[in-house]
PyMOL CGO cylinders between C-alpha atoms (Angstrom):
from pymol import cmd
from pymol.cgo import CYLINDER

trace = [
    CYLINDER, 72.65, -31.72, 86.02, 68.98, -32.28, 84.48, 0.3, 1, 1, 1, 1, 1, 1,
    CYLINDER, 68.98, -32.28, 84.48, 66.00, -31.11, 86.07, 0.3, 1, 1, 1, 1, 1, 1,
    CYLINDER, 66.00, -31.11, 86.07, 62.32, -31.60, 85.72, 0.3, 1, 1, 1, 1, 1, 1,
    CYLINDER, 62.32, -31.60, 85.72, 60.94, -29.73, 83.40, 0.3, 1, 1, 1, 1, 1, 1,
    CYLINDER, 60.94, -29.73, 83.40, 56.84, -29.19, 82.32, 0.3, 1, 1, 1, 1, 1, 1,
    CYLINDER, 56.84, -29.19, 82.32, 55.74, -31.82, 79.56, 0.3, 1, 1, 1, 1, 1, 1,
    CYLINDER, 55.74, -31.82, 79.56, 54.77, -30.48, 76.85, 0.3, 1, 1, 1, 1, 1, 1,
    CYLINDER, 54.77, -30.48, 76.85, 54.83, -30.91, 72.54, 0.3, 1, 1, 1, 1, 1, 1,
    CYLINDER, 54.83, -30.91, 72.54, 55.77, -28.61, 70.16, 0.3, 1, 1, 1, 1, 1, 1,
    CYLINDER, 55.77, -28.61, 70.16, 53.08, -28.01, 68.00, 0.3, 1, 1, 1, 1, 1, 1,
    CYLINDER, 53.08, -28.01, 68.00, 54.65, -26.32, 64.88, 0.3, 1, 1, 1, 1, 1, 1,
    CYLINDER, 54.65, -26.32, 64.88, 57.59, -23.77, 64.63, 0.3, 1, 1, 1, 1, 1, 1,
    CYLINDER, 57.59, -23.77, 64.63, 57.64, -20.17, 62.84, 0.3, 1, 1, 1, 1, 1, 1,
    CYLINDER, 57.64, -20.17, 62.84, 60.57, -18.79, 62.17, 0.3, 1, 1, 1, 1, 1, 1,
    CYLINDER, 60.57, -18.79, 62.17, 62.06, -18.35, 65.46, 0.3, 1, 1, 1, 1, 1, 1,
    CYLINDER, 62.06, -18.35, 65.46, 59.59, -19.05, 67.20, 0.3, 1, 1, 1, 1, 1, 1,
    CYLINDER, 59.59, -19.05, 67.20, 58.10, -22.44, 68.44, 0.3, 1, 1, 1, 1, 1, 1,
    CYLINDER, 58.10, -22.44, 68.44, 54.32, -23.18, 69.74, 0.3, 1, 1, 1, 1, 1, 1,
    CYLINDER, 54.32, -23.18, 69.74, 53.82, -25.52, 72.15, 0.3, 1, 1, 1, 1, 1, 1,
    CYLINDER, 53.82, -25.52, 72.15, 50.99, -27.27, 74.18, 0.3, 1, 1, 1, 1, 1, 1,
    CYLINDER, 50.99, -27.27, 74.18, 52.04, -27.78, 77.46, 0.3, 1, 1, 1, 1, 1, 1,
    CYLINDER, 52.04, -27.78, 77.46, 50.57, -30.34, 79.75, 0.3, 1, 1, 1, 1, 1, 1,
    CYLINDER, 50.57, -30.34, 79.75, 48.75, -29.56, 83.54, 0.3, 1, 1, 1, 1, 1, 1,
    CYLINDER, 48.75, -29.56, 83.54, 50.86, -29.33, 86.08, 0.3, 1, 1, 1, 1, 1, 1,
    CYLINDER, 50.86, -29.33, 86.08, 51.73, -27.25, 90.07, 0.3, 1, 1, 1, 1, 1, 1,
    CYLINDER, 51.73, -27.25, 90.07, 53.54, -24.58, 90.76, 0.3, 1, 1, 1, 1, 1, 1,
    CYLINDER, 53.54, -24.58, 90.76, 54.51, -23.37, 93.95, 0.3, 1, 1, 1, 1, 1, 1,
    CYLINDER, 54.51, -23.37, 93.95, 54.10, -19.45, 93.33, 0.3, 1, 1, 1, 1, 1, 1,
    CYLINDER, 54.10, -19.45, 93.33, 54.72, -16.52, 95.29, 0.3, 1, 1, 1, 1, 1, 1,
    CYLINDER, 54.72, -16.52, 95.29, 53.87, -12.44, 95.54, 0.3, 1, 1, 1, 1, 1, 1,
    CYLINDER, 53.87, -12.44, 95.54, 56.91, -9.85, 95.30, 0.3, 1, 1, 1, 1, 1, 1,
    CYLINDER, 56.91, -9.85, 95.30, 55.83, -6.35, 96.23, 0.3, 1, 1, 1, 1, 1, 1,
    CYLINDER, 55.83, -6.35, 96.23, 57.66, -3.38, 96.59, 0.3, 1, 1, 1, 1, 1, 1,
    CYLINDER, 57.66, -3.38, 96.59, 60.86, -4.19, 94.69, 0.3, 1, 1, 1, 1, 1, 1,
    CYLINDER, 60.86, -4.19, 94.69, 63.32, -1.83, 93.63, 0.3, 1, 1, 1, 1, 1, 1,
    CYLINDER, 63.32, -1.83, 93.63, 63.57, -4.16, 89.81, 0.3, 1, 1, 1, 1, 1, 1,
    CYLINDER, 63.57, -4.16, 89.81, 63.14, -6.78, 87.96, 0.3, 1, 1, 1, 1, 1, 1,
    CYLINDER, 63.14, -6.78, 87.96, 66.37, -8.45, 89.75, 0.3, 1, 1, 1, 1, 1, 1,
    CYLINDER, 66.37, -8.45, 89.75, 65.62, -7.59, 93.24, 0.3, 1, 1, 1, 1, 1, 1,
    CYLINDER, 65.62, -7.59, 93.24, 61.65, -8.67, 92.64, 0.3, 1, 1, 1, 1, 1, 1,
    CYLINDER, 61.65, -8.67, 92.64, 63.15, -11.98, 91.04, 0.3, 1, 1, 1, 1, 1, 1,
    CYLINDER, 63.15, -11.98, 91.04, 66.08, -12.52, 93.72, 0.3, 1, 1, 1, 1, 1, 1,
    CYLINDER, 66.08, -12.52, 93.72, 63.50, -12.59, 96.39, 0.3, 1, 1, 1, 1, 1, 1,
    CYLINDER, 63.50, -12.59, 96.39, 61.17, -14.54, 95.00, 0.3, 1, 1, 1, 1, 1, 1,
    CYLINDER, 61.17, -14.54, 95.00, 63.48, -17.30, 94.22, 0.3, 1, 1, 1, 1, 1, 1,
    CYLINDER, 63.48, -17.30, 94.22, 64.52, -17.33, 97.92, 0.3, 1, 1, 1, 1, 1, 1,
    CYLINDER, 64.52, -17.33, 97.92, 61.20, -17.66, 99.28, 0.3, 1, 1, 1, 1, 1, 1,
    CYLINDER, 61.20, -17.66, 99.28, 60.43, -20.56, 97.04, 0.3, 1, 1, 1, 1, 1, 1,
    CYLINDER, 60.43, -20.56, 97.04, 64.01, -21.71, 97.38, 0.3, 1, 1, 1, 1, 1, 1,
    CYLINDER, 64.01, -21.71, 97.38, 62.86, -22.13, 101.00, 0.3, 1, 1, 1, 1, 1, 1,
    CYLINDER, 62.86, -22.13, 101.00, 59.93, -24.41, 100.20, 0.3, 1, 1, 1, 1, 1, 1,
    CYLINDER, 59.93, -24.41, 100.20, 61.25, -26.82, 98.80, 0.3, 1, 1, 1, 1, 1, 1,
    CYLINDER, 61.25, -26.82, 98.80, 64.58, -26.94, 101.02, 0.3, 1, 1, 1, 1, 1, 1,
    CYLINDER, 64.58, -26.94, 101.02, 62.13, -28.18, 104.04, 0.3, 1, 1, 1, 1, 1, 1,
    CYLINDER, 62.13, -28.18, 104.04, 60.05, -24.62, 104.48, 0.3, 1, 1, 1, 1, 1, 1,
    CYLINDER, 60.05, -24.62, 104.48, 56.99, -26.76, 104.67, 0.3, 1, 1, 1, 1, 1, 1,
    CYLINDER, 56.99, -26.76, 104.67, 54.18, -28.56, 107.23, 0.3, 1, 1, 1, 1, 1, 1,
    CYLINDER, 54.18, -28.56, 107.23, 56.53, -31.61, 106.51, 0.3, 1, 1, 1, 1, 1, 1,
    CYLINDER, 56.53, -31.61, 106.51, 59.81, -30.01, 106.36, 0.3, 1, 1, 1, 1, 1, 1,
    CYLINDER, 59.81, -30.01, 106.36, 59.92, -32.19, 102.88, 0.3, 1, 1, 1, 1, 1, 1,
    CYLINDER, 59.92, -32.19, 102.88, 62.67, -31.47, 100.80, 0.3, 1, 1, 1, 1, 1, 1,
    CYLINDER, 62.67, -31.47, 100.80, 61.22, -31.17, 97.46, 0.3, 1, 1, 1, 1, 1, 1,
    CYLINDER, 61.22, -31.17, 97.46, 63.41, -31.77, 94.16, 0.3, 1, 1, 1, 1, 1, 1,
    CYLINDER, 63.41, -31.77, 94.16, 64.20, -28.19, 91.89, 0.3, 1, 1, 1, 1, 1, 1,
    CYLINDER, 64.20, -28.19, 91.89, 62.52, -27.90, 88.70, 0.3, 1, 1, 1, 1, 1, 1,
    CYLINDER, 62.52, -27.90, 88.70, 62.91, -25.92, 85.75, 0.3, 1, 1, 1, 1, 1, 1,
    CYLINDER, 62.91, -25.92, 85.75, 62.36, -23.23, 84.63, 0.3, 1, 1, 1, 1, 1, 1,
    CYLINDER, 62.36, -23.23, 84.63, 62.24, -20.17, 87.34, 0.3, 1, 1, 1, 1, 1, 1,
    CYLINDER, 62.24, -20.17, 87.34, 59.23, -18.38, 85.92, 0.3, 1, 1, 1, 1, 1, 1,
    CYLINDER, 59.23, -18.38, 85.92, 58.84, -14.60, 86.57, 0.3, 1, 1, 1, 1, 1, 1,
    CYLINDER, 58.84, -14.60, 86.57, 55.54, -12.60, 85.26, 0.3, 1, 1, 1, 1, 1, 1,
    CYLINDER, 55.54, -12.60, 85.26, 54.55, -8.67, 86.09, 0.3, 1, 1, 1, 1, 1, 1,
    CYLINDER, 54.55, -8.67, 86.09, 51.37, -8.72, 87.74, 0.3, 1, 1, 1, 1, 1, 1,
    CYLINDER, 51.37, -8.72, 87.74, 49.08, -5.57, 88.23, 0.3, 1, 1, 1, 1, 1, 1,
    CYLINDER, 49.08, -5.57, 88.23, 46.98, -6.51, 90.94, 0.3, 1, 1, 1, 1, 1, 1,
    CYLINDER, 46.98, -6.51, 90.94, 48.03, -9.24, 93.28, 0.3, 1, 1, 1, 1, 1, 1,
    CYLINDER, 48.03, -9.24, 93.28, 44.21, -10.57, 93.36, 0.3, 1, 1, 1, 1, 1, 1,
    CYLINDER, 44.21, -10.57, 93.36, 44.52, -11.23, 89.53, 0.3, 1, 1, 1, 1, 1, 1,
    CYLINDER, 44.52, -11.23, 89.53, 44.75, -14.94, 87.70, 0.3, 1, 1, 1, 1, 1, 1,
    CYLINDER, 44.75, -14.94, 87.70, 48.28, -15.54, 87.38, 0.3, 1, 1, 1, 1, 1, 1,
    CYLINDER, 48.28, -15.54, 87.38, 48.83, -14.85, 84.02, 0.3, 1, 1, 1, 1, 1, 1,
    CYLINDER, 48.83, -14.85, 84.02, 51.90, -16.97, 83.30, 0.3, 1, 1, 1, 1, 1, 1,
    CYLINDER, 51.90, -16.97, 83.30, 50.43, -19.49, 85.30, 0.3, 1, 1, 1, 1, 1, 1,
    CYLINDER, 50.43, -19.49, 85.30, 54.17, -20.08, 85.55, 0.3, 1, 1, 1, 1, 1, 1,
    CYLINDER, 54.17, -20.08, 85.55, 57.20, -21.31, 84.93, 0.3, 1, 1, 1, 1, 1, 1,
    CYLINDER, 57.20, -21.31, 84.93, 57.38, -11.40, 82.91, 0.3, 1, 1, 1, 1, 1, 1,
    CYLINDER, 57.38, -11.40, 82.91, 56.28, -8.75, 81.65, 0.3, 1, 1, 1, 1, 1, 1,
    CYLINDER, 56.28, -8.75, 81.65, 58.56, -6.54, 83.57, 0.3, 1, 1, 1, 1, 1, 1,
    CYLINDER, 58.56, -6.54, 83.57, 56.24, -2.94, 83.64, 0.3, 1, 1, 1, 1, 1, 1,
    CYLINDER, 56.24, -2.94, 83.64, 56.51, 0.35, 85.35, 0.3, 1, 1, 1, 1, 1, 1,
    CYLINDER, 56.51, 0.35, 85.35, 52.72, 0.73, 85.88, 0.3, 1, 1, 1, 1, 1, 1,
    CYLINDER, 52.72, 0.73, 85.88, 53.33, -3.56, 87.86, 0.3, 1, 1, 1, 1, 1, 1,
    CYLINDER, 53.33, -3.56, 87.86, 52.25, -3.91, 91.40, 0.3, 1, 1, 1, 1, 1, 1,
    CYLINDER, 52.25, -3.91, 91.40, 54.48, -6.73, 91.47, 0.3, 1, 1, 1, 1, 1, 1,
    CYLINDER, 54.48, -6.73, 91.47, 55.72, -10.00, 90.00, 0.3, 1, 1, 1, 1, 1, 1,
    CYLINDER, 55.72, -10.00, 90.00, 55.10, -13.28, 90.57, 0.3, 1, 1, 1, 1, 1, 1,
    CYLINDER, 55.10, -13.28, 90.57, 58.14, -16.17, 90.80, 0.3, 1, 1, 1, 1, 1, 1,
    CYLINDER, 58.14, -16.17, 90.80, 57.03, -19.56, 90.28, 0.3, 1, 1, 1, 1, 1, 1,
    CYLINDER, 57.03, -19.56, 90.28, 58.75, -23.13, 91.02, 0.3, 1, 1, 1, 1, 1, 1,
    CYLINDER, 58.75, -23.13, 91.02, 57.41, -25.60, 89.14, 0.3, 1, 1, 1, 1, 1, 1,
    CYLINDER, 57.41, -25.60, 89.14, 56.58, -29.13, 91.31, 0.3, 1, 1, 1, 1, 1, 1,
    CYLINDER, 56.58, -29.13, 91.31, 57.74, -32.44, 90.45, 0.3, 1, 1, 1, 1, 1, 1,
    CYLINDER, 57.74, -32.44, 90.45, 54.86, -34.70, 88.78, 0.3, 1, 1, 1, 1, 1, 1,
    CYLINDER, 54.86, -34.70, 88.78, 54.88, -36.93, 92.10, 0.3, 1, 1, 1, 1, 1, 1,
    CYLINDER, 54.88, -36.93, 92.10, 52.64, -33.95, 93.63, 0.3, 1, 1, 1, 1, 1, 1,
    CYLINDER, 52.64, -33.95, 93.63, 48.69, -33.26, 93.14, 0.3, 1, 1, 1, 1, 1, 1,
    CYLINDER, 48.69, -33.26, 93.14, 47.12, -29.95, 94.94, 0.3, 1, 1, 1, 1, 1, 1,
    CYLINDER, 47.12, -29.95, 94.94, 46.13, -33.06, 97.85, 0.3, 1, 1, 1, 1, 1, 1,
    CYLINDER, 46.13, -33.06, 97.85, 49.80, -34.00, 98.78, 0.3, 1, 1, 1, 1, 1, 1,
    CYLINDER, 49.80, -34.00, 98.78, 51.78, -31.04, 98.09, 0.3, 1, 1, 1, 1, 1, 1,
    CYLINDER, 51.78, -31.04, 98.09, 53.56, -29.78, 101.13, 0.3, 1, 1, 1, 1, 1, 1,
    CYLINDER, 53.56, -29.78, 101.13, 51.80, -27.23, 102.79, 0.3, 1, 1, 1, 1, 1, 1,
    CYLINDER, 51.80, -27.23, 102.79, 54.66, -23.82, 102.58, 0.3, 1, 1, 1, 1, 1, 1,
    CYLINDER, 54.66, -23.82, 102.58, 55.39, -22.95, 105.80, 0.3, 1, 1, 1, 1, 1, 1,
    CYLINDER, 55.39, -22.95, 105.80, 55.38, -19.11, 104.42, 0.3, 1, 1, 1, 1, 1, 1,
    CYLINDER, 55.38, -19.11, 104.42, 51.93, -17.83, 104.20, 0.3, 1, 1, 1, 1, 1, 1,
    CYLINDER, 51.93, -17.83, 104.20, 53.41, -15.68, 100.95, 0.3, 1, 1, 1, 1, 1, 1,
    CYLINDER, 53.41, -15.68, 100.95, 54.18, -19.03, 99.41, 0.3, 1, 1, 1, 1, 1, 1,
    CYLINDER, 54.18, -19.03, 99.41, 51.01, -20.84, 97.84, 0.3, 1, 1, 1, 1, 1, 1,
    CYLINDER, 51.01, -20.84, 97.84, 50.43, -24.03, 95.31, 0.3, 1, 1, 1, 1, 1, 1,
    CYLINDER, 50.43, -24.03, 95.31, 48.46, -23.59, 91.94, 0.3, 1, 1, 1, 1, 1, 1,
    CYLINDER, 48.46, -23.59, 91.94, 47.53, -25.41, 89.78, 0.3, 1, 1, 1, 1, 1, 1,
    CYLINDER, 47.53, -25.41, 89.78, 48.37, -24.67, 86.27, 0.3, 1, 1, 1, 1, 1, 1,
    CYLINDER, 48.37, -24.67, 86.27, 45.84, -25.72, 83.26, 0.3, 1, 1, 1, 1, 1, 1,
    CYLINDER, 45.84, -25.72, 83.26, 46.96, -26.92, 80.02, 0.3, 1, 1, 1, 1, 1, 1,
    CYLINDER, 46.96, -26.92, 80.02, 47.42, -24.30, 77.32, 0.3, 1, 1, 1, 1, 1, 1,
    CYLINDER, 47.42, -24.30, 77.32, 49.24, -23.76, 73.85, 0.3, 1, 1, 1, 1, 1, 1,
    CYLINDER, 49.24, -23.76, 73.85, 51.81, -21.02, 74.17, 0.3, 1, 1, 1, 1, 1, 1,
    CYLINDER, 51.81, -21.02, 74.17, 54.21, -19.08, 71.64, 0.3, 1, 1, 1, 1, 1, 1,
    CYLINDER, 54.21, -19.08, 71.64, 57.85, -19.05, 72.52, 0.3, 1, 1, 1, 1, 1, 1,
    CYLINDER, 57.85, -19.05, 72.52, 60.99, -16.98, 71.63, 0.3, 1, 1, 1, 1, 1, 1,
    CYLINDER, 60.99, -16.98, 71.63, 64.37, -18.63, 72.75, 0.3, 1, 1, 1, 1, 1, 1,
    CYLINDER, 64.37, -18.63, 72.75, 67.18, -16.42, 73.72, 0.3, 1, 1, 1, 1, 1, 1,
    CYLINDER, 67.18, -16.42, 73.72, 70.61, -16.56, 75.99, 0.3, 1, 1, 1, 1, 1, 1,
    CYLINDER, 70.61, -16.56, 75.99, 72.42, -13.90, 77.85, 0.3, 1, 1, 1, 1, 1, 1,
    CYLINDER, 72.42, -13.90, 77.85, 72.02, -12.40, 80.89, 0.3, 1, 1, 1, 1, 1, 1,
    CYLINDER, 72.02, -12.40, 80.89, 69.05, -11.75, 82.90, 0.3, 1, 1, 1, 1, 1, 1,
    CYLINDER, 69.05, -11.75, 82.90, 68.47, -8.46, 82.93, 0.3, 1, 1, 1, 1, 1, 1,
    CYLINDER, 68.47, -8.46, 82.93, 65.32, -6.42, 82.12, 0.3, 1, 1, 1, 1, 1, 1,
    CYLINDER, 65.32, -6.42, 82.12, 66.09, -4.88, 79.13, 0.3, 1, 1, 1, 1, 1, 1,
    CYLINDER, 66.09, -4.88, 79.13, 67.64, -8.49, 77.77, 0.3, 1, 1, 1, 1, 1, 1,
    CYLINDER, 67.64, -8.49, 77.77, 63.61, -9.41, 78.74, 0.3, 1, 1, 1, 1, 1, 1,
    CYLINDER, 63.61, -9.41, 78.74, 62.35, -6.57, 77.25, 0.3, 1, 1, 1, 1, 1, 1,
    CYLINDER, 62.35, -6.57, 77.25, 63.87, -6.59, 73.60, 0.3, 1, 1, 1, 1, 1, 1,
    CYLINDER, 63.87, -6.59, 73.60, 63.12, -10.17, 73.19, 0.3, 1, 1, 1, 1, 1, 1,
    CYLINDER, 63.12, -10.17, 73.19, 59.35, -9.66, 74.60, 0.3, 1, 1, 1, 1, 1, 1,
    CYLINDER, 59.35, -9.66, 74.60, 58.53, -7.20, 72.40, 0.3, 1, 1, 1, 1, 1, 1,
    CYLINDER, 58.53, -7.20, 72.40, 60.23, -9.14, 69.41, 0.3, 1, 1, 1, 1, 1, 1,
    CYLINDER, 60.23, -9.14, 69.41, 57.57, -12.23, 70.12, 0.3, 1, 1, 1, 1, 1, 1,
    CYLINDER, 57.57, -12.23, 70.12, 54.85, -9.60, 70.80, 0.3, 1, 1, 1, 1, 1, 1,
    CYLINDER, 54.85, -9.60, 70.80, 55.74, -7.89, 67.35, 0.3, 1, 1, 1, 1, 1, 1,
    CYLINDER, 55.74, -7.89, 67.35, 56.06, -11.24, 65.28, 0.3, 1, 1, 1, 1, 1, 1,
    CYLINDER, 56.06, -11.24, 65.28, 52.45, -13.11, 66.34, 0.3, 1, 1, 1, 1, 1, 1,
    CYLINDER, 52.45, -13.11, 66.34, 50.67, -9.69, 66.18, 0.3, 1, 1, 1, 1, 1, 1,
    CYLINDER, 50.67, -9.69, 66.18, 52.20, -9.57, 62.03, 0.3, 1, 1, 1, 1, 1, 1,
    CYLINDER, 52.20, -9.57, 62.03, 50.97, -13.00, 61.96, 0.3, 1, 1, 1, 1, 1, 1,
    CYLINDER, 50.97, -13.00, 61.96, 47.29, -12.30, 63.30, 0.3, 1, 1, 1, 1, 1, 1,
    CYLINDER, 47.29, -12.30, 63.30, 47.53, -14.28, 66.22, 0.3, 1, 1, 1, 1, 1, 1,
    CYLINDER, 47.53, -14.28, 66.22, 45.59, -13.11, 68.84, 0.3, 1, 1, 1, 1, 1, 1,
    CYLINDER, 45.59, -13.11, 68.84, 47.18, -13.44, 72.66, 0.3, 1, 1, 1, 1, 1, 1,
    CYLINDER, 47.18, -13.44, 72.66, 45.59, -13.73, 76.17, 0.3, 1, 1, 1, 1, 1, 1,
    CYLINDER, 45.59, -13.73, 76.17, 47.17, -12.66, 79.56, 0.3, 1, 1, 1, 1, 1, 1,
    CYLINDER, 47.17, -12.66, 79.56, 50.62, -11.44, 79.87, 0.3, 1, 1, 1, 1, 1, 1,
    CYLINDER, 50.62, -11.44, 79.87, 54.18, -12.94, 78.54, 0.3, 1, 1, 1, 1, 1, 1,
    CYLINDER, 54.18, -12.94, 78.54, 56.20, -14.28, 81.23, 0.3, 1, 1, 1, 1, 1, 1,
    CYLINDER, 56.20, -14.28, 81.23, 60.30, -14.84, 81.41, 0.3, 1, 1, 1, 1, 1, 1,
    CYLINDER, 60.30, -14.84, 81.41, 61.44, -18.72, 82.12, 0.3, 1, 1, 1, 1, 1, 1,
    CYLINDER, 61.44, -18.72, 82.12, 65.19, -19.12, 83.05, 0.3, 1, 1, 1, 1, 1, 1,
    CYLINDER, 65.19, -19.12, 83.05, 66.07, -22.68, 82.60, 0.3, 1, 1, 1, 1, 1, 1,
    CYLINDER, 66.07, -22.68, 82.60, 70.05, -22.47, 84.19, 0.3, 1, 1, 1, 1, 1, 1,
    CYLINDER, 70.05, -22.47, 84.19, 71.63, -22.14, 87.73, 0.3, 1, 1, 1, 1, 1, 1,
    CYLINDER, 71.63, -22.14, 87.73, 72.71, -18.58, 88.35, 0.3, 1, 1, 1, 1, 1, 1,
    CYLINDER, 72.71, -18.58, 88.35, 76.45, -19.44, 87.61, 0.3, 1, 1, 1, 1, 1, 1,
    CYLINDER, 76.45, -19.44, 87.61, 76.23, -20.60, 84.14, 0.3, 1, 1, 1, 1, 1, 1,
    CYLINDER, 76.23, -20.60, 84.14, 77.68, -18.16, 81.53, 0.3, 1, 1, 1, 1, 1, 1,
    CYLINDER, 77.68, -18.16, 81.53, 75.15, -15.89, 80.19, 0.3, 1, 1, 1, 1, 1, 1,
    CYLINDER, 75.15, -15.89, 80.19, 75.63, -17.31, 76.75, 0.3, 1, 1, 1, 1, 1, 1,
    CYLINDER, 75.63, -17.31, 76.75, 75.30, -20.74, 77.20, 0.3, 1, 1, 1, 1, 1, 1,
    CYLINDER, 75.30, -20.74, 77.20, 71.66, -19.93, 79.27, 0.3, 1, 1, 1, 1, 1, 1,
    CYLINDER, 71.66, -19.93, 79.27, 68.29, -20.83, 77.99, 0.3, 1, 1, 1, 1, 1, 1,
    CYLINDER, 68.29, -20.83, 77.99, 66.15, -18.41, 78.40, 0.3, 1, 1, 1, 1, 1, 1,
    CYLINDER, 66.15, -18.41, 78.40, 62.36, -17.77, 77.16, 0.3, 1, 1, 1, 1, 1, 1,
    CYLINDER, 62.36, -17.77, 77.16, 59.68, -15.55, 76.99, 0.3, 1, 1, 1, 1, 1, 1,
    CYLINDER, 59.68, -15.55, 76.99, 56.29, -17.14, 77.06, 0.3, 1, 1, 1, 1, 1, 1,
    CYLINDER, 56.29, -17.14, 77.06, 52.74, -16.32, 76.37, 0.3, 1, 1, 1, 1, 1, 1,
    CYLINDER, 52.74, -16.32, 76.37, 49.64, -18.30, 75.77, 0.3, 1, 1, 1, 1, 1, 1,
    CYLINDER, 49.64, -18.30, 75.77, 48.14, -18.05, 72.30, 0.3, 1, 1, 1, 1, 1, 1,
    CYLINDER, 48.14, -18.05, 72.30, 44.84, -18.52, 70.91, 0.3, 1, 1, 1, 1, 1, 1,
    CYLINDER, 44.84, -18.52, 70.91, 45.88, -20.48, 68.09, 0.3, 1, 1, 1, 1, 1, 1,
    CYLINDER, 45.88, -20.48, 68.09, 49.34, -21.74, 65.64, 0.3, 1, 1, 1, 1, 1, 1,
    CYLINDER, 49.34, -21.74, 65.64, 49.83, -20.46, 61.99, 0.3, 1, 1, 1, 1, 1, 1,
    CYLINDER, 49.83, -20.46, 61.99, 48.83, -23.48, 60.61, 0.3, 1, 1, 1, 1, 1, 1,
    CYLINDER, 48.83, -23.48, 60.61, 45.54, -22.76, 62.41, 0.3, 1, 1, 1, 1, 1, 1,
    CYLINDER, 45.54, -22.76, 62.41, 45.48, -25.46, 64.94, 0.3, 1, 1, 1, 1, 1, 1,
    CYLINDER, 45.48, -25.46, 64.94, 42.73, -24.19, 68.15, 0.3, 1, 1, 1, 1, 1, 1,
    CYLINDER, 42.73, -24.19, 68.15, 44.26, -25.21, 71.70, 0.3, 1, 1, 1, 1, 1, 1,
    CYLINDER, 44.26, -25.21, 71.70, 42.76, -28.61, 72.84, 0.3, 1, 1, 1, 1, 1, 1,
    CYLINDER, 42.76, -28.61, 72.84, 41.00, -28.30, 76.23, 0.3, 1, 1, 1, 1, 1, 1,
]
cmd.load_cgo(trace, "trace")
């Protein structure tokens, strides 16, 4: 089965990773405080969004699913989502935010309204973003080693980074781990070849 996925065009590759320029587009996006992990904070997130968009809105709409589940630490709820979907998974986190993307048919005006005051819509800008591509499970320290990897390879090529990666898990929860697409995310100032993100 294909889903919906952000538009966006890959702007020049580096070794393993890719740089891409995504297009504008909503999220529906929700809070997790107080989880025990990274699993339990992304579980629940995923269920309150899963919600939404099974008829958990002013319309009871049922709204298509998307890809990717996007999951980003976040230190202070009140803070610009920094993945503006689609994780940095931290001790020192208040939280993490889960995000849905929404089919294109949507604007901020004819969104459903969530029925779940923890559930809101956003709209997400367009931005250029460095990726690393991995599979296997979804697990923190899977997150981790593969964040740090993408944080290690654009810092050794002097590109400079703003807000914090995020995780995006492209696959239903029963695929096998090693078949999943999985990525970490994080916008960039700029590609090696030098190219500035359009606004």
């Amino acid at each position: 089965m294909s889903y919906e996925e952000p538009g966006y065009a890959v702007v020049s590759q580096s070794g393993a990773l890719e740089y891409r320029r995504y297009e504008p587009y909503l999220v529906a996006e929700t809070f997790v405080e107080g989880a025990a992990d990274f699993d339990s904070a992304g579980n629940e997130g995923f269920r309150r969004l899963f919600r939404y968009i099974a008829g958990g809105n002013t319309g009871q709409s049922k709204i298509a699913m998307t890809a990717p589940v996007s999951q980003a630490a976040q230190a202070e709820k009140s803070e610009k989502i920094a993945m503006t979907v689609p994780v940095q998974q931290a001790g020192s986190a208040a939280g993490w935010r889960i995000a849905f993307m929404l089919p294109r048919q949507y604007t901020l005006d004819t969104a459903p309204v969530p029925s779940d005051s923890r559930v809101r819509i956003v709209a997400v800008p367009g931005r250029t973003v460095a990726v690393l591509r991995y599979a296997g499970r979804w697990t923190e320290s899977n997150y981790v080693e593969h964040r740090d990897e993408l944080l290690k390879s654009l810092a050794a090529q002097g590109i400079r980074t703003s807000g914090e990666p995020w995780l995006a898990r492209y696959n239903a929860p029963f695929s096998l781990p090693f078949l999943r697409r999985n990525e970490v995310l994080i916008e960039v100032d700029r590609t090696p070849g030098g190219a500035a993100p359009r606004d």
